[in-house]
NUMI-890316 format. One line per field, with one value per residue (C-alpha): x, y, z; residue number from 0; residue in one letter. Coordinates in nm, 4 decimals, decimal comma. Layout:
N
xx <- (X / ...)
yy <- (Y / ...)
zz <- (Z / ...)
pos <- (NUM / ...)
code <- (A / ...)
//
This chain:
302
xx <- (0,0000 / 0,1377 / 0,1626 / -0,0972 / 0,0445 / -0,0525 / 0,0922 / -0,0292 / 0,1613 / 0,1622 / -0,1489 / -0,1236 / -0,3829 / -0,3982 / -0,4649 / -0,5030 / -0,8601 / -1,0590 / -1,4432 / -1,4569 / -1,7009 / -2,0275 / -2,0853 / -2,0778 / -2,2247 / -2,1074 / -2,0002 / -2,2776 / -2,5077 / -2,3137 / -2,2439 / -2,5245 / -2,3132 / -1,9840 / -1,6952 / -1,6424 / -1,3482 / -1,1614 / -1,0978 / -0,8136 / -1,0186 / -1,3347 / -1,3926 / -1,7317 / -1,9645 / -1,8610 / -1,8814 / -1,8910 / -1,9381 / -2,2811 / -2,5504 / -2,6453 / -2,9449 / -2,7913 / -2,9249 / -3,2716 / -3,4446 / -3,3975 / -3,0007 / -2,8980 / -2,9054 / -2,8484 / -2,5792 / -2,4165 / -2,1627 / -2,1771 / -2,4268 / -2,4392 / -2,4678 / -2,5716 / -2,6205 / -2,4167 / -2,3011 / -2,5841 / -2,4510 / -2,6103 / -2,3105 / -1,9583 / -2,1362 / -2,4296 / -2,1180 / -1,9254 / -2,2223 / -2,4021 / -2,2272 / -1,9136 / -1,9893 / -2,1319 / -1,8143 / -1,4803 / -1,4823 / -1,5152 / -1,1771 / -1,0308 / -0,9218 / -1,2032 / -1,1710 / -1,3606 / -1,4029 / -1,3893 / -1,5435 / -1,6354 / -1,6970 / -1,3786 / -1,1110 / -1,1694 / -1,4840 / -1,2299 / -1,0134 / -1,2958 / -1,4235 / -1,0604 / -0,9876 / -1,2834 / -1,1968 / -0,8513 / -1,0286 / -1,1002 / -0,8942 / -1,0311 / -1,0152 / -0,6524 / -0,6631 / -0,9052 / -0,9575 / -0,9952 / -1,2265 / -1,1101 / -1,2757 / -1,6374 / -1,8122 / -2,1985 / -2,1379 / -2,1927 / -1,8960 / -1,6170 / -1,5203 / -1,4242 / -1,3404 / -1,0419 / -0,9518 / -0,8774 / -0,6641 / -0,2992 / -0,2555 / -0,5923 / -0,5209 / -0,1876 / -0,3813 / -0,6961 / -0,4238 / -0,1504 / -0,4668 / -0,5722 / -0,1935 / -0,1216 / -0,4089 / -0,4381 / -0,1237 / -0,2555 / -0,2513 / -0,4230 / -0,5287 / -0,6580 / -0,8685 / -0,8327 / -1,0642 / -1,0143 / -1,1798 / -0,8147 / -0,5949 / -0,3275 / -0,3557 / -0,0131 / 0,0304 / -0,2469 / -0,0934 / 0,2727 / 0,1046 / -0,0312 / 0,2985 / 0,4525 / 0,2154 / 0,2094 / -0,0373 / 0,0522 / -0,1220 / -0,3267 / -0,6546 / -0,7689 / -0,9947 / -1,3136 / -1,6055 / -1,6012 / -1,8617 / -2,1379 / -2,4780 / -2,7858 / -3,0874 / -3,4130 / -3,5160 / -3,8948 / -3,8928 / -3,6164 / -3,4880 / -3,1866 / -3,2149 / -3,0529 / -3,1670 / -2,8398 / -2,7766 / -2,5212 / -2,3025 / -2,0656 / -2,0059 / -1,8181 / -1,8690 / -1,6692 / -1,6690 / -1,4191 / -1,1603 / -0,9761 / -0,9157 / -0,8659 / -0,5912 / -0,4376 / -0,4276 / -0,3021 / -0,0355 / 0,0512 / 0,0159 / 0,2047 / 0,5202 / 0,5186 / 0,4911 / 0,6731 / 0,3759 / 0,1645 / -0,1721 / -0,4641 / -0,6741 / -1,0390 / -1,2471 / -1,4534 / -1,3397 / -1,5776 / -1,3385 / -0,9778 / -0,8432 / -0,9303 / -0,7760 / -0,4736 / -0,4341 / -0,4573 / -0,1956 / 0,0092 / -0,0069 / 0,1396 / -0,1466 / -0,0237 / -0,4167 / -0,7341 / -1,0961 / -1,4592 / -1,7383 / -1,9831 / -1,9572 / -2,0658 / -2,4250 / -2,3937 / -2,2400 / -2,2837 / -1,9809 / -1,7362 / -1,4784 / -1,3490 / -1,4068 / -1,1184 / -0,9266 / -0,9163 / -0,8205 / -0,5382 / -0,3923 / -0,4182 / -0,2752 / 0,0334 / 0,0383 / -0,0152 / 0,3199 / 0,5210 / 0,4869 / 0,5986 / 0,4206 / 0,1794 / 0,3959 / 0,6255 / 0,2681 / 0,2988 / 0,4183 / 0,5041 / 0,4060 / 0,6830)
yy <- (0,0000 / 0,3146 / 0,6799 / 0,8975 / 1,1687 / 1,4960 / 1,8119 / 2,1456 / 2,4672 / 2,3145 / 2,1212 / 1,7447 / 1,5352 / 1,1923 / 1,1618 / 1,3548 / 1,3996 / 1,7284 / 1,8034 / 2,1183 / 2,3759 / 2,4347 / 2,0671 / 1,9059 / 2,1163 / 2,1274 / 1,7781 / 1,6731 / 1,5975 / 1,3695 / 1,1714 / 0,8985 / 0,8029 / 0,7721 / 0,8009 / 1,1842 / 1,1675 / 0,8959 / 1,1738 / 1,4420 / 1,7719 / 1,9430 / 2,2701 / 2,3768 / 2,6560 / 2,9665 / 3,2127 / 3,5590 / 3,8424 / 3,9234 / 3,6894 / 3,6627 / 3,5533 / 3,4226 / 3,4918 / 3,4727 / 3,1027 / 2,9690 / 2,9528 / 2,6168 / 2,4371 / 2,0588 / 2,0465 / 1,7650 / 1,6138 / 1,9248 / 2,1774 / 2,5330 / 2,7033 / 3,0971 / 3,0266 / 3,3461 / 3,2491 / 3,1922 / 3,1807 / 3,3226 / 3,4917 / 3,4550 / 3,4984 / 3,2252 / 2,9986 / 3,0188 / 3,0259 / 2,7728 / 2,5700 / 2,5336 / 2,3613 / 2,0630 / 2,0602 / 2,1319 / 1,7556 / 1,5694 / 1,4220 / 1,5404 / 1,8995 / 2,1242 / 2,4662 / 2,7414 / 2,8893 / 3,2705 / 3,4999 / 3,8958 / 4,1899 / 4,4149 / 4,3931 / 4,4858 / 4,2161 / 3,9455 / 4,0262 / 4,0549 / 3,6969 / 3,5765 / 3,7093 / 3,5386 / 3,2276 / 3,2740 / 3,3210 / 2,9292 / 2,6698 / 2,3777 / 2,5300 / 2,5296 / 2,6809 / 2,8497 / 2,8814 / 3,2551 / 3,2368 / 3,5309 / 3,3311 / 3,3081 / 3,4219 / 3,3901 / 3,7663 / 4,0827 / 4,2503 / 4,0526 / 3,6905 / 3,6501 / 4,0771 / 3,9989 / 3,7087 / 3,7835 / 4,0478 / 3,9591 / 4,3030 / 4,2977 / 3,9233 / 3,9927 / 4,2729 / 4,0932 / 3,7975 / 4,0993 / 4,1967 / 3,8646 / 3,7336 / 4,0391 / 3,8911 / 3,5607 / 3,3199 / 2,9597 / 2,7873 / 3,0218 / 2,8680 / 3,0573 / 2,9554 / 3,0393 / 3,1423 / 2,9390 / 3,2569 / 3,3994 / 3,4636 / 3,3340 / 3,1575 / 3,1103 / 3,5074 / 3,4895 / 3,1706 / 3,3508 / 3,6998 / 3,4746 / 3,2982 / 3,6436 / 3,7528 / 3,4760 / 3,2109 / 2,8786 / 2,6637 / 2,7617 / 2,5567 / 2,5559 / 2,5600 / 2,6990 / 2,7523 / 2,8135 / 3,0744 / 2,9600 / 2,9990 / 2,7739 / 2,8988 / 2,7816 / 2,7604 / 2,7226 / 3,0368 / 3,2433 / 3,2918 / 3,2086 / 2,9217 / 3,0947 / 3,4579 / 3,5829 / 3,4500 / 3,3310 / 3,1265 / 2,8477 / 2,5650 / 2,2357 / 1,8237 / 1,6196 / 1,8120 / 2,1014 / 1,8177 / 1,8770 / 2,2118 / 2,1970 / 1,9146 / 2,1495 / 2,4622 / 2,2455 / 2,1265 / 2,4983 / 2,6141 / 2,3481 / 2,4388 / 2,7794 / 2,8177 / 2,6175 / 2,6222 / 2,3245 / 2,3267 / 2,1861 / 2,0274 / 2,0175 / 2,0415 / 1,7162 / 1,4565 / 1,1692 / 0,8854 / 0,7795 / 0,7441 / 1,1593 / 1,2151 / 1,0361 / 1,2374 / 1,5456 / 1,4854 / 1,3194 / 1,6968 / 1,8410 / 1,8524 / 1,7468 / 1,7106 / 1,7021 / 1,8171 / 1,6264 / 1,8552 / 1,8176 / 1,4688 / 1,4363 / 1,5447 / 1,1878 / 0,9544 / 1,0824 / 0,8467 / 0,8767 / 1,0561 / 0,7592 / 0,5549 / 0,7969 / 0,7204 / 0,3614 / 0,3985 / 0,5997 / 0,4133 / 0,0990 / 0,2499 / 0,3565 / -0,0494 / -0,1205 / 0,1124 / 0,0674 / 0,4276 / 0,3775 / 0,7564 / 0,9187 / 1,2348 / 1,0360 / 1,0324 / 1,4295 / 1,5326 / 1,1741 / 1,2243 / 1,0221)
zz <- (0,0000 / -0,0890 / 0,1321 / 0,0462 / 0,2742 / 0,0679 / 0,2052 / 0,1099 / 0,2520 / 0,6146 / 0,6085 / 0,6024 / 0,4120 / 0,4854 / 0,0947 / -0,2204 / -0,2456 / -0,1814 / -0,2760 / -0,4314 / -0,2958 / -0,3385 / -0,4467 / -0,1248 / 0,1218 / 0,4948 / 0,4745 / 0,6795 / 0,4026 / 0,2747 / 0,5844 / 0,5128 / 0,1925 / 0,3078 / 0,5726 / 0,5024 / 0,7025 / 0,4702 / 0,2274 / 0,2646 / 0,2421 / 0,2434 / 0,1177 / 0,2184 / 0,0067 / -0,0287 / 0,2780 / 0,2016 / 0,5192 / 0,4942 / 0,3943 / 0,0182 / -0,1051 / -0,4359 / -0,8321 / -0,9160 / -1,0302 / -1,2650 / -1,1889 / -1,2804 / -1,6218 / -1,7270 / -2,0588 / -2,2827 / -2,0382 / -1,7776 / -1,6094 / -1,6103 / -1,2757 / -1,1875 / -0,7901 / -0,7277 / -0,3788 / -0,1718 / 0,2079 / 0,5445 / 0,6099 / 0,8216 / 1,1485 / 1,0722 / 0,9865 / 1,3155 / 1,5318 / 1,3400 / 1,1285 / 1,2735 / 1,6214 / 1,3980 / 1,1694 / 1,4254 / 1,5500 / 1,1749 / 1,1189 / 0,7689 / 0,6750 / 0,6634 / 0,4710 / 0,4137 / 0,0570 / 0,1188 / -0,1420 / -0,1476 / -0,3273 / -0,2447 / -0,0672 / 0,2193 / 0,2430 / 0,1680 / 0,4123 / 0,7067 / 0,6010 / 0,6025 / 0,9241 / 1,0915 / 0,9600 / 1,1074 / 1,4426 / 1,3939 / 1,5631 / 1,3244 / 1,0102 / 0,8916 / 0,5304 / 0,3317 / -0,0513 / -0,1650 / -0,4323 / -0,6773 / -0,9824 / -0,9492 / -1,2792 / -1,1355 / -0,9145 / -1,0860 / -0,7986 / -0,6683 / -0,7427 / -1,0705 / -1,1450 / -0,9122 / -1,0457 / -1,4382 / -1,3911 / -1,2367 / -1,0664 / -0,8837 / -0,7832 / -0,6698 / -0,4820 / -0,3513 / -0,2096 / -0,0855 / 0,1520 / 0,2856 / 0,3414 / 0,5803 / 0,8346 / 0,7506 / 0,9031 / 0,7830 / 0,4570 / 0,1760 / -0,1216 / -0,3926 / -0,6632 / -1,0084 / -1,3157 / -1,6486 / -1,7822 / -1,8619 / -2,1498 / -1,9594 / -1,6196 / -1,5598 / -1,5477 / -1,2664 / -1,0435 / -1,0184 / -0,9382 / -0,6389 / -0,5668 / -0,5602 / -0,3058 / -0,0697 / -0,1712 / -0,0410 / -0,3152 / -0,5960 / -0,7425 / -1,0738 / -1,2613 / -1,1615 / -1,3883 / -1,7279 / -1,8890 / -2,1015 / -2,2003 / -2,2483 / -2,4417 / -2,4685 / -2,8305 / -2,7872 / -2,6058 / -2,7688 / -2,4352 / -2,2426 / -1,9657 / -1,6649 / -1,4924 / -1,5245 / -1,9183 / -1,8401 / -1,5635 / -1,5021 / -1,7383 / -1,5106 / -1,5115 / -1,7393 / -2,0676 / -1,8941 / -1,7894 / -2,1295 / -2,0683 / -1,6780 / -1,7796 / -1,9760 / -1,7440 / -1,4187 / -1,6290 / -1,7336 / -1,4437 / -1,2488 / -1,4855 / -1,4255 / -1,0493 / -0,6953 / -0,4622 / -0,5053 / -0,7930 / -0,6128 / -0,9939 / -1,0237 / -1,3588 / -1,4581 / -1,2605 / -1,2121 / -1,1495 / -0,9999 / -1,3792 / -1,3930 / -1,0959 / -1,1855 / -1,5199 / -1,3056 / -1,0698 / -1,3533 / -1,5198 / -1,2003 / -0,9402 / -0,5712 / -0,4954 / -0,6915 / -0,5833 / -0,6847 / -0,7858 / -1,0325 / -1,0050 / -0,6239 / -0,7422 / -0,9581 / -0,7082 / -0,3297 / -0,2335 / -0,5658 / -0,3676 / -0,1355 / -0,4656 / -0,6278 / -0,2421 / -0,3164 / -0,7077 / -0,6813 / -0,3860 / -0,6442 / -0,9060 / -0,7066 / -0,6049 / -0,9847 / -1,1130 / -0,8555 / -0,6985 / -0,2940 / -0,2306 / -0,3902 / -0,4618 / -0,6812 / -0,9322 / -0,9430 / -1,2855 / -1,4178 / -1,7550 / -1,9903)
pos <- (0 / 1 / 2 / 3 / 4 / 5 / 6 / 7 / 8 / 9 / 10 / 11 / 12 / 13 / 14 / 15 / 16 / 17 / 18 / 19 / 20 / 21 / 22 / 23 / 24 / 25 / 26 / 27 / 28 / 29 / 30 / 31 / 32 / 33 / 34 / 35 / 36 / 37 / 38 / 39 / 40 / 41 / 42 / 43 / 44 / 45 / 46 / 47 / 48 / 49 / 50 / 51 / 52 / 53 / 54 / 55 / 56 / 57 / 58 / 59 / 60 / 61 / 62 / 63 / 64 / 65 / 66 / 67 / 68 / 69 / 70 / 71 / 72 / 73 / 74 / 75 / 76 / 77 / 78 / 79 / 80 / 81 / 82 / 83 / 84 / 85 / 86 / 87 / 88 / 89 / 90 / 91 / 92 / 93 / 94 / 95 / 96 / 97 / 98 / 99 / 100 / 101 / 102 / 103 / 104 / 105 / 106 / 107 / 108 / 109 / 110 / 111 / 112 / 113 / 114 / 115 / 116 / 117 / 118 / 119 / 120 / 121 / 122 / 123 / 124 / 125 / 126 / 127 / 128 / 129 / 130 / 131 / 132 / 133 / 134 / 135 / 136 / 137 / 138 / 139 / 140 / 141 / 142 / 143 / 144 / 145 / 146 / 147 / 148 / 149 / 150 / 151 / 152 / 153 / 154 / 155 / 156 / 157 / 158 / 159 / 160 / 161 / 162 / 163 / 164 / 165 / 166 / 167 / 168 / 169 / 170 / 171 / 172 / 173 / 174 / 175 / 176 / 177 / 178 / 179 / 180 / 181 / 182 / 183 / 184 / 185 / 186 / 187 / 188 / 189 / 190 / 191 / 192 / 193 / 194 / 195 / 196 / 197 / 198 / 199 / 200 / 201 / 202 / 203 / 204 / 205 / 206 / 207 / 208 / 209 / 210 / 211 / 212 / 213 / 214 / 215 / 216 / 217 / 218 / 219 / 220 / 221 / 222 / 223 / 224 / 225 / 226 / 227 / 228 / 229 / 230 / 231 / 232 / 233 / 234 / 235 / 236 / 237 / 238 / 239 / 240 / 241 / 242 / 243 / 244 / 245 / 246 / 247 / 248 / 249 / 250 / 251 / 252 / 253 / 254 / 255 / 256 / 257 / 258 / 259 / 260 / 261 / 262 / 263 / 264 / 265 / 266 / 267 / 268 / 269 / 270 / 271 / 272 / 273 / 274 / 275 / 276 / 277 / 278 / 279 / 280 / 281 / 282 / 283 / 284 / 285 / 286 / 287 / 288 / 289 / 290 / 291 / 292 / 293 / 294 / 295 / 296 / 297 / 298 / 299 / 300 / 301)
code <- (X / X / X / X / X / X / X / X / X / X / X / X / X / X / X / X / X / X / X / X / X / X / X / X / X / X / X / X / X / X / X / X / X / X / X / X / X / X / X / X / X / X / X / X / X / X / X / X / X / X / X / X / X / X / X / X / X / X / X / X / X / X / X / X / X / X / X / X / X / X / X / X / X / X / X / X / X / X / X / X / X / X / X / X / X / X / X / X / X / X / X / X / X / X / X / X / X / X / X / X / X / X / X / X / X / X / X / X / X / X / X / X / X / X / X / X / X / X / X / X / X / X / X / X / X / X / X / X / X / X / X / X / X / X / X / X / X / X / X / X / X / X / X / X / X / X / X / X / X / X / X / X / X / X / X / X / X / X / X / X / X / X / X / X / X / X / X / X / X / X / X / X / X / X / X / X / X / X / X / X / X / X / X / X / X / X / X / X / X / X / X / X / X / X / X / X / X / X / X / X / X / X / X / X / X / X / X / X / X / X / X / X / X / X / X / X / X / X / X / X / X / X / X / X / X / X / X / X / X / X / X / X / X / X / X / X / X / X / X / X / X / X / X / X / X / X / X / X / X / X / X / X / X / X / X / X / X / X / X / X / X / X / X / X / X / X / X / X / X / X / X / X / X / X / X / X / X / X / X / X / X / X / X / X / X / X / X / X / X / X / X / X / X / X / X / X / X / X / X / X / X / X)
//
């Protein structure tokens, strides 16, 4: 049996494999399906400081291969989440982090410093990339001077391990991930949503409220495959890879591009458990090629 020891800034994962956020909830609600604490992370939904109520209905959309989703960060709010929802997550025994979004500066860095506040929270994921918010989220993250400013901000009151999460929605994403390294990220995870559009012919309108919102499931994993493996060339901190993965074969192509760990999202909607299903693959393909640690996978392509 091989190590699955996965170490991210200084936070130790007993094993690769993260859910990505907004896909699995708290954690809790997936508890009935599975040992959520056999996995190495969870990255709960987007917290922002004051509550949002989220984009009008309709504000998600089925695709070929994928779904298109306008939820626009619905949340009750930092406060709700440490009075509330923390109690009922401190004690679960994996990683838990808290995606942190806003809509300036100065928001990001309130929610961040709350969240520091939290003994069993060791990293959050900044989440400069979210293209469903009309201020904020994704604004910050296209730009590699108002990322490098956004994560400048957080890393002055924010010790633990910052993550921050990157928009496909880029010319050039590698531009983006070493304006973060230069600023102090610890790891950075990519890719987020991609834009798109779904229209309803019958009624010559478009599906979603908003128009448009965030294409993921398995037909981004071609281009997420592509960015982590960018992205994991041009920068030393390690690349977190999520975009379309539905099995432990997808997985392994991701860290095989240069991911250290990998997140589940779309996917968990499909198969409650598929994340300690992706556990148990990867450990038997590091049995199967002869890999004593799961880090000697990262960036193995031949």
């Amino acid at each position: 049996m091989a190590d699955l020891t996965t170490i991210i800034g200084g936070m130790t994962m007993q094993n690769p494999v993260m859910t990505a956020s907004g896909t699995f909830g708290y954690g809790l609600e997936y508890s009935d399906f599975m040992d959520i604490s056999a996995i190495g992370g969870i990255i709960v939904k987007g917290t922002t400081i004051q509550a949002r109520e989220g984009n009008p209905y309709p504000r998600m959309a089925e695709t070929p291969f994928g779904m298109l989703n306008a939820v626009g960060l619905q949340n009750k709010g930092a406060d709700y989440f440490i009075k509330e929802i923390y109690p009922a997550i401190r004690e679960i025994d994996t990683n838990m982090i808290v995606n942190v979004s806003g809509s300036s500066i100065d928001t990001y860095v309130e929610c961040a410093e709350k969240m520091a506040a939290l003994e069993h929270i060791p990293a959050i994921e900044l989440n400069i990339s979210c293209p469903n918010v009309k201020q904020g989220g994704m604004a910050f993250g296209v730009c590699a001077s108002s990322a490098a400013e956004v994560v400048r901000a957080v890393r002055r009151v924010y010790p633990k391990v910052l993550i921050v999460k990157l928009s496909p929605n880029v010319t050039d994403v590698t531009e983006i991930a070493r304006a973060v390294e230069a600023e102090g990220a610890d790891a950075v995870s990519l890719i987020n949503t991609i834009l798109g559009m779904a229209i309803d012919a019958e009624r010559r309108k478009p599906v979603l409220s908003t128009i448009t919102g965030g294409l993921s499931g398995p037909c981004v994993k071609p281009v997420a495959l592509r960015m982590v493996w960018q992205t994991a060339r041009a920068v030393k901190i390690p690349v977190i890879g999520l975009g379309g993965i539905s099995s432990w074969k997808d997985a392994v192509e991701f860290m095989l591009a240069g991911a250290t760990a990998i997140q589940i999202g779309t996917y968990n909607f499909v198969d409650p458990a598929i994340s300690v299903k992706v556990v148990k693959g990867i450990d038997d393909y590091c049995d199967r090629h002869g890999f004593r640690s799961v880090s000697e996978m990262i960036g193995a392509l031949e």
